[in-house]
Each structure stands twice: as structure tokens, then as C-alpha cells.
C-alpha positions in Angstrom: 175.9 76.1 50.8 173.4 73.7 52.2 173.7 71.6 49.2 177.3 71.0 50.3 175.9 69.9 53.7 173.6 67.3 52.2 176.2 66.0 50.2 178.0 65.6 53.4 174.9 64.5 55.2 174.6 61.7 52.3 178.3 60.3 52.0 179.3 60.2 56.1 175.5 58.4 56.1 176.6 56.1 53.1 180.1 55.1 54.1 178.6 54.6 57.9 176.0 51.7 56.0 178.7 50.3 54.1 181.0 50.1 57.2 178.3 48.0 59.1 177.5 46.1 56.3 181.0 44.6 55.9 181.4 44.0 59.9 177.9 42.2 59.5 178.8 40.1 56.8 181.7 38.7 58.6 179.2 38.2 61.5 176.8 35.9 59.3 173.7 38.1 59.8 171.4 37.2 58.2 170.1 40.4 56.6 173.2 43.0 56.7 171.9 45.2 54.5 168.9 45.6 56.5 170.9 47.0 59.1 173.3 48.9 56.8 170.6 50.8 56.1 169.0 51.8 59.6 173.0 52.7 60.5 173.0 55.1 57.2 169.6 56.6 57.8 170.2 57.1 61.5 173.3 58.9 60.5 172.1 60.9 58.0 169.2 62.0 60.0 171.6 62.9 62.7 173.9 64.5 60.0 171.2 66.6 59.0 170.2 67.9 62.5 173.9 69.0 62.7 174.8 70.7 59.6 171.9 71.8 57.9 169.5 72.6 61.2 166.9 74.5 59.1 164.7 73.4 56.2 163.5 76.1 53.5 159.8 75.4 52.6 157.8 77.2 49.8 154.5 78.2 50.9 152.2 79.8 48.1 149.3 82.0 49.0 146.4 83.2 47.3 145.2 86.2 47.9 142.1 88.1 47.2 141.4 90.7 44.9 140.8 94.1 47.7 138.0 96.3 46.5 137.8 99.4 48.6 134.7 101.2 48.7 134.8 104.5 49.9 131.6 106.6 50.8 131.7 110.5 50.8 130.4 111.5 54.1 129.9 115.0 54.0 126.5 117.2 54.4 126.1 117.7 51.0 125.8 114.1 50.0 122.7 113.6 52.4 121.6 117.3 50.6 121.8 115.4 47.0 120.3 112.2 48.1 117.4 113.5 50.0 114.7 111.0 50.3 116.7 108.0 48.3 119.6 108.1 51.5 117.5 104.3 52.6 117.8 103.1 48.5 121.3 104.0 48.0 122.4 102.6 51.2 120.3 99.0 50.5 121.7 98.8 47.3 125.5 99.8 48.3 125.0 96.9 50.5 124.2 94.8 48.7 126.8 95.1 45.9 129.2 95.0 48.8 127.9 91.9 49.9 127.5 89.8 46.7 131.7 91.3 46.0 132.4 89.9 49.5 132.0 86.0 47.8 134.8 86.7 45.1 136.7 89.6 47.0 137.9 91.3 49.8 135.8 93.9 50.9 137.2 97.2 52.5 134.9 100.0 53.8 136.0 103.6 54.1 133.9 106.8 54.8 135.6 110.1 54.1 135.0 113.9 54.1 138.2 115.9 55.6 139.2 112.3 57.9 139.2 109.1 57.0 136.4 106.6 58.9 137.1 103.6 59.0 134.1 102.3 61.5 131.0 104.9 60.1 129.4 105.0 56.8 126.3 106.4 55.4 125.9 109.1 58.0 127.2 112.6 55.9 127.9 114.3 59.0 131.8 115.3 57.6 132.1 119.4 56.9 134.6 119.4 54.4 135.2 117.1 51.4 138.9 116.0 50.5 138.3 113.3 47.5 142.0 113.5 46.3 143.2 112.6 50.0 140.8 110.0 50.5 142.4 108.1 46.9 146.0 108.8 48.2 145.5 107.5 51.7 143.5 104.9 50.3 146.3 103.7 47.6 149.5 104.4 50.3 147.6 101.9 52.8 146.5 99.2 50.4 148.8 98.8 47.6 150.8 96.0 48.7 147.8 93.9 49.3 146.7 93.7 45.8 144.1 96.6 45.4 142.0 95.6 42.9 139.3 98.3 42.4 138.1 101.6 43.8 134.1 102.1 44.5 134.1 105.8 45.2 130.7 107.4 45.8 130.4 110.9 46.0 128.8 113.6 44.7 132.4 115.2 43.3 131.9 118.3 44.9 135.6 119.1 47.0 136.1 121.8 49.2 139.6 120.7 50.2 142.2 119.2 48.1 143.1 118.9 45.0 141.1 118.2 41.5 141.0 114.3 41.5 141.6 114.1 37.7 144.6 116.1 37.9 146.1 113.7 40.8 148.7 111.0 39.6 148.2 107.9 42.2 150.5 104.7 41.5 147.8 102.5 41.3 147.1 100.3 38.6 143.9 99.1 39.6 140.2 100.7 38.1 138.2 103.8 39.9 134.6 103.0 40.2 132.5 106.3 40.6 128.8 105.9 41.8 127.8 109.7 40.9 125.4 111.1 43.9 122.9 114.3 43.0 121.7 116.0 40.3 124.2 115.7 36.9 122.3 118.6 35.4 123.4 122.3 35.7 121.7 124.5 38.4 121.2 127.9 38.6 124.1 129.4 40.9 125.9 132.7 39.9 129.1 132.4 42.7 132.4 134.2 43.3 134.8 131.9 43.2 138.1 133.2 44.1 139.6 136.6 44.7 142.9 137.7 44.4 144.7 140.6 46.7 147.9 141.8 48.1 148.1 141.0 51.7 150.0 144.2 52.3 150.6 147.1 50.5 152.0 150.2 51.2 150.4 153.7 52.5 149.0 156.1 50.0 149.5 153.3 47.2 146.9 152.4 44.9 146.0 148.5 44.4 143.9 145.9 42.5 141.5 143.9 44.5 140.3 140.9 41.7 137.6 138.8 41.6 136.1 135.6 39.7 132.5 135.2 38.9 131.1 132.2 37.2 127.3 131.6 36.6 125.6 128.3 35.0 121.6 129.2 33.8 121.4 132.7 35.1 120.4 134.2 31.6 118.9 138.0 32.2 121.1 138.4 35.0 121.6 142.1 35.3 123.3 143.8 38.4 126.2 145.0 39.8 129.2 143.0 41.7 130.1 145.6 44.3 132.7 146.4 47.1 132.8 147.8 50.4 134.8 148.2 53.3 133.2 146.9 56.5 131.9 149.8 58.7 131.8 151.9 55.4 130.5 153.0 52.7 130.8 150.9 48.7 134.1 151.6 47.3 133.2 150.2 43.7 131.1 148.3 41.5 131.1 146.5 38.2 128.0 145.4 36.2 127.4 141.8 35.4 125.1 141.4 32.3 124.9 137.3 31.2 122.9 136.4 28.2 124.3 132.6 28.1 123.9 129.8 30.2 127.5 129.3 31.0 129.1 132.8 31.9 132.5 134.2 33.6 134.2 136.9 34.0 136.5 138.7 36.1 136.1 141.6 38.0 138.5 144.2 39.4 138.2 147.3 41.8 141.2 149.8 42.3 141.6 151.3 45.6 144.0 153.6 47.4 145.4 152.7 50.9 144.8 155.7 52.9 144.7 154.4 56.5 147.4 151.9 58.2 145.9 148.9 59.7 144.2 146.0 58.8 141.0 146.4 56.0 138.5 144.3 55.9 136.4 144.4 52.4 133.6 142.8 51.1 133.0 141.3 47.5 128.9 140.6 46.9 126.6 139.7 43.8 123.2 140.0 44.3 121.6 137.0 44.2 119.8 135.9 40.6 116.0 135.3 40.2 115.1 131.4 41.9 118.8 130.8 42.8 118.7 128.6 45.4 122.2 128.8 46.7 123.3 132.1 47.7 126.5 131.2 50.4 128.6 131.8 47.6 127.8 135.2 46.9 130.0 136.5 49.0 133.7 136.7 49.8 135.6 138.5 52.2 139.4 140.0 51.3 142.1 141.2 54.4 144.1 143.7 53.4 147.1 145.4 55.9 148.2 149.1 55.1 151.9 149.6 56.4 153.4 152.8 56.3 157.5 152.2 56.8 159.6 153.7 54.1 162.0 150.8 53.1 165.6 151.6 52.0 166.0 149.2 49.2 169.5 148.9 47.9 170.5 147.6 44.2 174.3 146.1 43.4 175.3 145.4 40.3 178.7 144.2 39.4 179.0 146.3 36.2 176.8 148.8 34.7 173.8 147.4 32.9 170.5 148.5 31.1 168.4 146.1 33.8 169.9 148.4 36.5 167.7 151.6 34.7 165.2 150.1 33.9 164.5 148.8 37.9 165.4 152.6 38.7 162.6 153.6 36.7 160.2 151.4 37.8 160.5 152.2 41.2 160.6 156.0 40.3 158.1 157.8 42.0 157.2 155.5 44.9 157.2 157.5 48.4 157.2 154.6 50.1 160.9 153.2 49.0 164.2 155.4 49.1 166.3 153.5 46.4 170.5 153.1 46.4 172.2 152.5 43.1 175.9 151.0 43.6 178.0 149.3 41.3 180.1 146.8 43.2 182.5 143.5 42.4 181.2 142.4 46.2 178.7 142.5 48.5 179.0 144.8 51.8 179.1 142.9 54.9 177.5 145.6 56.5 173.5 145.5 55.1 171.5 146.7 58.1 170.6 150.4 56.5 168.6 148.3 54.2 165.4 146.1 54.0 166.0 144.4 51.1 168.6 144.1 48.5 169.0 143.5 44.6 171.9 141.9 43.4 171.8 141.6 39.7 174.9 139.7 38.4 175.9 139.1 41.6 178.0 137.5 43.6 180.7 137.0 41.5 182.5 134.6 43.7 181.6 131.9 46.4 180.3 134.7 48.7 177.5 134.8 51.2 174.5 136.8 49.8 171.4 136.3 51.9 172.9 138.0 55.3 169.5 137.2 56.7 168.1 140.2 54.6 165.0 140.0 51.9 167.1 139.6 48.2 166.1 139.5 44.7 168.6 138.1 42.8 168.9 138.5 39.0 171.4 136.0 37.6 172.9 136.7 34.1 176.6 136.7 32.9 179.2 135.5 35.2 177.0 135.2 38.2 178.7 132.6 40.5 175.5 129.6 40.9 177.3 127.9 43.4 176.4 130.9 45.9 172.7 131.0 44.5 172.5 127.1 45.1 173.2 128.3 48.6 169.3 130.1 49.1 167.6 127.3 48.3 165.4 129.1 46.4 166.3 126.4 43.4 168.8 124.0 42.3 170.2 125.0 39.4 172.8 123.2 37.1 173.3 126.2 34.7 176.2 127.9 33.3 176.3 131.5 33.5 178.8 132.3 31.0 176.5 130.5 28.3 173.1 132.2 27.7 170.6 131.2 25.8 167.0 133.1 24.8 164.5 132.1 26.9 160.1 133.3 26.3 158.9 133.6 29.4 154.7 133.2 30.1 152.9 133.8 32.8 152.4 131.3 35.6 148.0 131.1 35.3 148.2 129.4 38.6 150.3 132.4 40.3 148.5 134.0 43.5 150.9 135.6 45.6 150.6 139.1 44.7 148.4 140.6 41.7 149.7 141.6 38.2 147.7 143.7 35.7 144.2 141.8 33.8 146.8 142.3 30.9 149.7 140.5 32.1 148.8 137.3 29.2 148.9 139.6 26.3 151.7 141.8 27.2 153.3 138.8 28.1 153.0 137.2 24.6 155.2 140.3 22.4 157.6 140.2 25.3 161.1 139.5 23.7 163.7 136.7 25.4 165.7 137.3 28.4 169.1 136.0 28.1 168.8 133.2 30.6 172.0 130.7 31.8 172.0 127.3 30.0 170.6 124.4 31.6 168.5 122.7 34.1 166.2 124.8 37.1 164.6 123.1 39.3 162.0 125.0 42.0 162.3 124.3 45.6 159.1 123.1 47.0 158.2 126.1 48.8 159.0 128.3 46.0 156.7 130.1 43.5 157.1 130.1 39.8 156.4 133.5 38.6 157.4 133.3 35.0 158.8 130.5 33.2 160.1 129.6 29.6 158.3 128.9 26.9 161.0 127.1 25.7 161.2 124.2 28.2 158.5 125.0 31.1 161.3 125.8 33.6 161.2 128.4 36.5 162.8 131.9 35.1 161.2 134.4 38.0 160.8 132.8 41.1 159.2 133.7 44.8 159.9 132.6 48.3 157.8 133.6 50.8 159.7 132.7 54.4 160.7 134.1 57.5 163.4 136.0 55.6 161.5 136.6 51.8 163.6 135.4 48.1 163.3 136.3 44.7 165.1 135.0 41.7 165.2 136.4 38.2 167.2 133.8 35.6 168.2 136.0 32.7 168.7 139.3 31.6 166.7 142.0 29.8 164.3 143.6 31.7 165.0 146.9 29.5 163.7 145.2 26.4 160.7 144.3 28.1 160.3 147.6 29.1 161.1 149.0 25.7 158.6 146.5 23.9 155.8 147.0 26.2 155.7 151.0 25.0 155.8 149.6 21.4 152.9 147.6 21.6 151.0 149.0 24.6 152.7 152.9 24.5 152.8 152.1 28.1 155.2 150.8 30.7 152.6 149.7 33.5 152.7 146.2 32.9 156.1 145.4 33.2 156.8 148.0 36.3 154.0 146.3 38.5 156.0 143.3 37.8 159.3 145.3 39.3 157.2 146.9 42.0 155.0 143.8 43.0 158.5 141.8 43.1 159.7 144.4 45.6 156.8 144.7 47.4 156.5 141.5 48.0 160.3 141.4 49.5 159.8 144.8 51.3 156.2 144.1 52.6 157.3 140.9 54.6 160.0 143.2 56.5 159.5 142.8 59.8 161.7 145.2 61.9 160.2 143.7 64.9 161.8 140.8 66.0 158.8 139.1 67.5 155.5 138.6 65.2 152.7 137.1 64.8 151.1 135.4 61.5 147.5 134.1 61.0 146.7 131.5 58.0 144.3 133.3 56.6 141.7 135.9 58.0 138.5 134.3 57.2 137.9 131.1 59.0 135.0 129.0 58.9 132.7 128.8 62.3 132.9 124.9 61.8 137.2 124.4 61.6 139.8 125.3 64.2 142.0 128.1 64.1 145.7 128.2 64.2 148.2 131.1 65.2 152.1 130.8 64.5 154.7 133.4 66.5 158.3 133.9 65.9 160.8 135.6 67.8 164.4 136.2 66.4 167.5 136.8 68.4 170.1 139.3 67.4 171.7 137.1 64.9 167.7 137.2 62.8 167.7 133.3 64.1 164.2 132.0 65.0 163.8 130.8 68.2 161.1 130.1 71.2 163.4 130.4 74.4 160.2 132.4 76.1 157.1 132.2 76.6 154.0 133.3 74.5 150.7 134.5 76.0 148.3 135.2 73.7 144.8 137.0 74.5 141.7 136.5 71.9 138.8 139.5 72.4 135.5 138.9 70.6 133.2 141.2 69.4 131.5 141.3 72.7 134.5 142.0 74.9 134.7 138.8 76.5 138.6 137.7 76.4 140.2 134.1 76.8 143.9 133.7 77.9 146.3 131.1 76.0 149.7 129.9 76.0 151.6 129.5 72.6 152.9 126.0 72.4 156.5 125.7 71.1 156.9 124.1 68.0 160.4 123.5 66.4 162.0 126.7 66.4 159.0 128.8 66.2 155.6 128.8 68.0 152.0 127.4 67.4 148.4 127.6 68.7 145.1 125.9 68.0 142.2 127.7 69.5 139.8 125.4 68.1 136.4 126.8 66.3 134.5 130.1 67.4 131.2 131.3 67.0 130.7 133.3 64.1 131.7 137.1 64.5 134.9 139.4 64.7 138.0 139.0 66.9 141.4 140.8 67.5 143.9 139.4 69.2 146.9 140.6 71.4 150.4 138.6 72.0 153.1 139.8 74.0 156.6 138.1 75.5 159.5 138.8 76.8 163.7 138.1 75.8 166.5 139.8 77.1 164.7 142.0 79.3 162.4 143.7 76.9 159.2 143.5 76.1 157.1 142.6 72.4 154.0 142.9 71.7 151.9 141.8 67.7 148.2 142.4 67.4 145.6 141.8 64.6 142.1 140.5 64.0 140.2 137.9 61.7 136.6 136.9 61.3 134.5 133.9 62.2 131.8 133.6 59.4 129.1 131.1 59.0 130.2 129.5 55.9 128.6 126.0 55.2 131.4 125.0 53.1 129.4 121.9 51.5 127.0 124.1 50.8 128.9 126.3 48.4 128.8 124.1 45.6 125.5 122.4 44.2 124.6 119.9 42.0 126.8 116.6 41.0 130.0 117.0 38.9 129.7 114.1 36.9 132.4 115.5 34.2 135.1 115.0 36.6 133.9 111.8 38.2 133.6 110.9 34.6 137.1 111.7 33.3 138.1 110.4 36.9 137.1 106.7 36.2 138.3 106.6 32.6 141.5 107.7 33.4 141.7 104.4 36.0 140.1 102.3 33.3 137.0 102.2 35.6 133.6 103.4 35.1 130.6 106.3 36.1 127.5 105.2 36.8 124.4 107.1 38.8 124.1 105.6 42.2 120.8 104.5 41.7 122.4 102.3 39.4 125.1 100.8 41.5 124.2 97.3 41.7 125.4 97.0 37.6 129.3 97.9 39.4 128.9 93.6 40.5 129.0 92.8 36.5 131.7 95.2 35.9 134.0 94.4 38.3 133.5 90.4 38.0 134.5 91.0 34.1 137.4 93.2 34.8 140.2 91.1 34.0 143.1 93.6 36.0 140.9 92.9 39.4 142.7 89.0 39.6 143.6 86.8 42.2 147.2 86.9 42.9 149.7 84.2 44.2 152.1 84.7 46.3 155.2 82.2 47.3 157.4 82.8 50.1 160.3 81.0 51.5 160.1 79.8 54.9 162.9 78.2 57.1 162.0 75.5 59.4 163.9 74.1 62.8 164.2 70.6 62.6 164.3 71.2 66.2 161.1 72.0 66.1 160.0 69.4 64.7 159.8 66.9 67.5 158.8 63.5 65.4 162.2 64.0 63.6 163.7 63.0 67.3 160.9 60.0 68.0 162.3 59.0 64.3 165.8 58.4 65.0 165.0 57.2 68.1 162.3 54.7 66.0 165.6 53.6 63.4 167.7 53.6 66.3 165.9 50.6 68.3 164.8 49.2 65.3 168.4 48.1 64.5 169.1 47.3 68.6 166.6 44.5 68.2 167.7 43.6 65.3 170.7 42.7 66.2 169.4 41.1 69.7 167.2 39.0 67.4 170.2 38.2 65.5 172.9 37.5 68.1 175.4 40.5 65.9 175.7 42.6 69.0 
């Protein structure tokens, strides 16, 4: 389009000239086409201002390579660098300085925050490497991130594993690796596993995981105990190799309602140095309600047994068998339902109640779409065999030590054709073998989901007592499923959760509330008061702030010890009340790992095309990056559109042409 206006521009210009120059012809002037051509070019100019009133210029920038160098500021970083914290920091310097020439330099510290403004002073409490990268990428790459100095000693408390993230970022990782590379002596417990409820006068599995490095002739007992009691188990540890791990497991009956506090220790190995993570502590609530668990099936089916069965036996449920086409619309005898081949039609399933739903033959997905619990694009009147394996990763309730083996002779369930795809906040119990997607999935909300793609539990059941003559396995699955759904029941309609029950004496704590109306709908119409009792006796009044539909408190850090806590509120006239407890513990969470990871800062940099170097060694990162061919200069062009009203000459130029060819014609008597 603005071509067409210069054109314009050019021939109004050109056939103004040749009109003067004609007339001056006639006129005997001496030099017409002198002043043919100030008319045309004061015309044109004029032209231009009209019809074309912006100029595009291309502007090309260069811009610098950015190399980020990010500093791990937590406590254990000043730990590994002991008396060398003045050398590394001259040196990082340094290197940062002679980049600065070539490169633009950006500074980060990190440990659970980003700092922007303080480095070298490893006062952070928690280490989050994989948020420090993400952050890091998000903010710089548009501006043509180049590399990635990351000095740390790898040791994350927070987070994910670094070498498992996937960052767009096409740039290199530099690691400067801080501490000790060599393997310390350390025996620690690194994660337990546990039910957070079960039910009175059940038995269940409290798990742990115990890894050593160097502790050869180690010989003593992991035990268990419940404070204020008495050990409740033990299991010897005997380690004749210098890597060693092994899980641990103690079975306990649930014999008073409340909340149980127990405590997993291994004594401490001869010159270990590190002994915070000897220790864990585990929270487990005893309820005693007797749930009235209802099963619907649209025809009569093996699966239906073979549930039956399972639950056989268990005071705590009283179990209803019916075989349906629909669902009732009047659920409220029961705390959670199974629907297995059901609905059958468009029809609404969840009625705000706990469901497991089992889809196989002629179950209508469009309804299961409806929970959220997936998106699946499956047909349900074409099944196909599906393995399932075990989800390694799985930690909302426990299974058997055996679930991987029995797992592997288990026969296909007959699963719907086609794609599954878990919601986020969905947990993948099982999944196929054949194709890695979901088959038995868990949702733990306000109002609990389960969903089982396929059918033939009764094989499994059947194949377990070939290979095992035993049906445990696969009826803790049934009964952990159930659990699960039964467990978060919560006939009260106000509540309180906590996060977790063991907090650190060095982060804040957080409290959610809910309150449901009679509908089951969340909502925070009233207020909250919330009172927190330490072990002492001294209490501290709060109000719960009101977030979305629910309710939320931070009561910042405590001192360490044990505290209870009391809620109450009031809707409709009536009164609610929720209790419970937790436990402040001095846990130096940097503390609980030693020693340098340089495998994973290692695998870390070669996976970014980077490389891991010691930080005493840091300075050599100047000859590495200067060769690395990806960190480039890049050049950036850009249209920009000009005013020629801004441009105030272009006026004084006219004007210039325009008195110009006044005198002219003065001079030459053509006026």
C-alpha cells in the first residue's frame, strides 16, 4: 500500500515540474528546468507528508550472549567449602569479570528464593536447584541465554531431581561442583511410607527406606515406637558392602482412635558424622466409623465376587450388593459407592459421594469424562488386553513388599480401546504394560475418586493363589482402594487438614478448613477461629483467612516441640468444632544430606552440552565458554515507523526549496 502512495507521491510531483517547466519556457527563463525541479521536489515532499506520513526503518541490534551464574546459597554450601569460602569467591569473581568483556553477566543466588542482590553468603535453609533452572530459563530466554554457571554442591531438599527436569533451553549448564565428590559414611532413612488413616482394630504396614554408603560392619536393629510408649518392632540391619539398602517394614494393629505419633530410628554407625537423618517421624489417625459401602453393577459379573470377597471379614465396612441398569438418586445411607459397568447412560454418578468406578463393557465414558478424574477417548464396547505394573513412584497408601512380583504373573484386564489421559491431580496406581497409560487411578479431593479401566479382577485373584496360594496381594489392593475412598469420609461438614505433621522449626506452617453447606458445596460464609496450644500450655488466638471457596492460615515457624490445635465456627445456627496436633522438630534440612553429588551435576551438564568441573577449578569455565560455539552473538532487526512529523528539518526543507525557487524567479523577472 505505501508503494502505491509513492507512486502517487512521484507522478503528481513529476507532472507539477513538467507543468512549470512548459509555463517557464514560454516566459524565456533562463534555466526552466531548474525551477521545474524545486516545483516537483517541493511537491513531492509535500506529497509524502500527506499520504505516506510514516517511514518504516530497519534497525539491527546486536545483542550479547547472557550467561547466568547462579550461586547455591544454602548452609550446606558454606559446610562443604569451609575454609576455601574466600578462594572460591575470588575466583568466581574473577571468571565473572573476565566473561563480562565478551558477555552479559547475570547474577543469581538461590536456595528455596531466588536472590537477585546477595551472593556468597549460604544463609538459604532449603535447596530448590530444579526451581532455580526453571525460573532462571522462564525469565531469560528471550534475551538470548547463552550458558548456565550453576555452583552448588547438588544436594536438594526441595524440588525435583535436576537431571530428570526437561527445560526449553538450548543453551549449555555449567556445573562448578562444591564439597567433597567422595562417598561418606552416612547410614539414613530416607523415606517412609504409611496410611494416613486406617481403620479401628485393623492391622497395617508402616515402611521404611534405609540406604548406607561405607558403613561396612554395621550391625543393629532399625526399631519403632510410639511416642509416650513402649518399641513396637524392630528389624536388624547387617551391611557387609559399601553401598547398602534395604527396606524395612513393621506391622501394627490400630487399637486406639486418635492421632499416633511413631518413631522410625537407626542407631547411628561407628565415626558417622551425620546422624539428623537417623530418624523419621510417621502420623497415623485411627477412626472408628463403620462405613456402609454400596456396590452396583449393571449385570452380574465375576469382579462383583471377587470385591465381595475381599472386603469379607472387615468389621469396619457393612457392604451392599445390588445389580442395577441405574444409579439411585437417593445415596445418603452410604459413604462411598462402586459402580462397576456403570452408568450406562449420560447419567450423573458422583452425587457428591466418594466412587470407585470400574469401567468395562458398555460403560457410558461420556459420564466418566464428567469426574475429571481423566480424559478418556476409549470405546467401551471394544476391549483390548491390557498388563498392568505397578506405579514405583505410588505413595498414597501402602501395598504389600510383594506387589512387583505378584504384579508380574498377573494376567490382562480387559480394558476399553484407546487413549487415557490422567488429570493432574490424579494418581496412577497401575498402568499398562502395553502403552504406559493410566489403568487404576486415585483422586484424593474434598470428595475422594477411583477409577479402574478394565475388567478382571477375578483372574487376578484366581492367579495370585496359583502362584502365591494366597489371595493377600490382590485384596490389599481392593481394601487399600476402599480405604482410601472410605477413610477421607468426612460426615462432618466442617474440617480441618494439616499438610503434613512434621514440620521443620525453620519453615512456616499452613492450616486449610472447609465447611460444606447442605448441598456438600465448599464454602467460607463464616468465620474461622483457630487456637494453637503448645506443649507448655501457652495458647495463641488466629483467624482463618478465606481463600477461594475454602480457608487458609500461615502461622509462620514455631519452636521445636508438640502442638494441638482447636478450630471451631459457626453456620446456620450450629456450631463445629476439628482438632488435631503436629510436631515442630529441629531438623536442619541441609544438613541431612552430606558430601557433593557430582553424578548428578555430572549427567546434569552433559545433558545441556555443558560441563562439571570442581570449583576450585572454576576459572578453566572462561576457555570453555569462549570456545562454545552455541553461546553467539545474535542480531536482531526490527522495523520501526517514523513521523515525518517528527522530523522537523523535513519542514525547514520545503521551506529551504520553496524560497529557493521564489528567488529564483525574483532574480529572473518569471513571477
Amino acid at each position: 500500500m505505501k508503494i502505491i502512495f509513492w507512486l502517487l507521491a512521484i507522478l503528481i510531483s513529476v507532472a507539477a515540474g513538467y507543468w512549470v517547466y512548459k509555463t517557464d519556457r514560454k516566459k524565456a527563463v533562463p534555466y526552466p528546468w531548474l525551477t521545474a525541479l524545486l516545483r516537483s521536489c517541493i511537491i513531492f515532499f509535500t506529497c509524502l507528508l500527506l499520504l505516506a506520513p510514516f517511514i518504516s526503518v530497519e534497525k539491527n541490534e546486536t545483542q550479547k550472549p547472557v550467561i547466568l551464574f547462579l550461586q547455591d546459597n544454602s548452609e550446606s554450601v558454606a559446610d562443604a567449602l569451609k575454609n576455601d569460602s574466600v578462594f572460591f569467591r575470588k575466583n568466581a569473581t574473577e571468571l565473572l569479570d573476565k566473561l563480562s568483556g565478551k558477555y552479559q553477566i547475570v547474577k543469581w543466588g538461590f536456595g528455596n528464593t531466588i536472590q537477585k542482590d546477595t551472593l556468597f553468603q549460604y544463609q538459604q535453609q532449603v535447596t530448590d536447584i530444579s526451581n532455580a533452572l526453571t525460573q532462571a530459563v522462564d525469565y531469560y530466554r528471550q534475551q538470548n541465554l547463552g550458558a548456565i554457571i550453576l555452583a552448588t554442591d547438588g544436594r536438594y531438599n526441595q524440588g525435583i531431581n535436576p537431571q530428570f527436569m526437561e527445560v526449553p533451553f538450548q543453551g549449555s549448564i555449567y556445573t562448578a561442583v562444591i564439597g567433597d565428590t567422595s562417598s561418606q559414611k552416612d547410614l539414613k532413612i530416607t523415606q517412609t511410607y504409611a496410611n494416613k488413616t486406617v481403620l479401628l482394630n485393623s492391622q497395617f504396614e508402616i515402611r521404611a527406606d534405609i540406604v548406607a554408603a561405607r558403613c561396612e560392619g554395621y550391625n543393629h536393629a532399625v526399631s519403632i515406637k510410639e511416642v509416650g510408649g513402649n518399641v513396637m518392632g524392630s528389624s536388624p540391619i547387617n551391611i557387609s558392602s559399601e553401598q547398602f539398602d534395604k527396606a524395612v517394614a513393621f506391622v501394627l494393629k490400630a487399637e486406639r482412635i486418635g492421632l499416633h505419633h511413631y518413631v522410625i530410628t537407626a542407631p547411628a554407625a561407628d565415626g558417622e558424622a551425620n546422624i539428623y537423618n537417623n530418624r523419621k517421624d510417621v502420623f497415623v489417625e485411627v477412626v472408628s466409623e463403620k462405613k456402609n459401602i454400596l456396590l452396583l453393577a449393571a449385570a452380574p459379573h465375576p469382579d462383583v465376587n471377587t470385591i465381595r470377597e475381599a472386603l469379607n471379614g472387615l468389621d469396619n465396612y457393612n457392604l451392599t450388593i445390588k445389580i442395577t441398569k441405574t444409579i439411585p438418586a437417593d445415596l445418603s445411607a452410604f459413604q462411598v459407592v462402586i459402580l462397576h459397568n456403570l452408568p450406562i447412560d449420560n447419567q450423573n454418578i458422583t452425587n457428591n459421594k466418594p466412587v470407585w468406578l470400574i469401567v468395562g463393557n458398555g460403560t457410558n465414558i461420556a459420564a466418566i469424562n464428567q469426574t475429571q478424574l481423566a480424559k478418556l477417548s476409549v470405546n467401551s464396547l471394544n476391549l483390548s488386553n491390557n498388563f498392568a505394573q505397578y506405579n514405583q513412584s505410588f505413595n498414597t497408601f501402602t501395598l504389600p513388599q510383594n506387589i512387583n512380583a505378584v504384579m508380574d504373573k498377573m494376567p490382562p484386564l480387559a480394558s476399553p480401546s484407546g487413549n487415557v489421559q490422567a488429570a493432574a491431580n490424579s494418581t496412577v496406581l497401575f498402568s499398562s504394560k502395553n502403552n504406559n497409560q493410566p489403568l487404576w487411578l486415585l483422586q484424593q479431593a474434598n470428595v475422594p475418586k477411583a477409577l479402574l479401566l478394565g475388567e478382571g479382577l477375578w483372574r487376578w485373584r484366581l492367579y495370585e493363589y496359583r502362584f502365591f496360594s494366597t489371595h493377600q496381594t490382590i485384596n490389599e489392593v481392593i481394601r487399600q482402594t476402599v480405604s482410601f475412598l472410605a477413610a477421607n469420609v468426612n460426615e462432618n461438614p466442617f474440617h480441618t487438614e494439616l499438610p503434613k505433621y512434621v514440620w521443620s522449626d525453620r519453615e512456616p506452617i499452613t492450616l486449610n478448613a472447609y465447611l460444606l453447606n447442605a448441598s456438600n458445596e465448599q464454602i467460607n460464609t463464616a468465620d474461622v477461629e483457630l487456637i494453637i496450644t503448645d506443649s507448655a500450655g501457652v495458647k495463641q488466638s488466629y483467624n482463618f483467612e478465606k481463600n477461594g471457596s475454602a480457608y487458609k492460615i500461615n502461622i509462620g515457624t514455631r519452636a521445636a516441640g508438640s502442638y494441638t490445635y482447636f478450630a471451631k465456627t459457626s453456620y446456620n445456627g450450629k456450631s463445629y468444632t476439628a482438632s488435631g496436633s503436629f510436631r515442630v522438630e529441629n531438623m536442619p534440612l541441609e544438613m541431612m544430606e552430606t558430601g557433593a553429588d557430582f553424578p548428578m551435576l555430572y549427567t546434569l551438564s552433559e545433558k545441556y552440552n555443558g560441563a562439571a568441573i570442581r570449583y576450585k577449578n572454576i576459572l578453566s569455565l572462561y576457555d570453555s565458554i569462549k570456545n562454545n560455539k552455541a553461546v553467539q552473538p545474535v542480531i536482531r532487526s526490527s522495523q520501526e515507523s517514523i513521523p515525518l512529523i517528527d522530523w522537523k528539518w523535513f519542514f525547514f526543507l520545503i521551506l529551504l526549496l520553496a524560497v529557493a525557487e521564489w528567488l529564483l524567479r525574483k532574480y529572473w523577472m518569471a513571477q
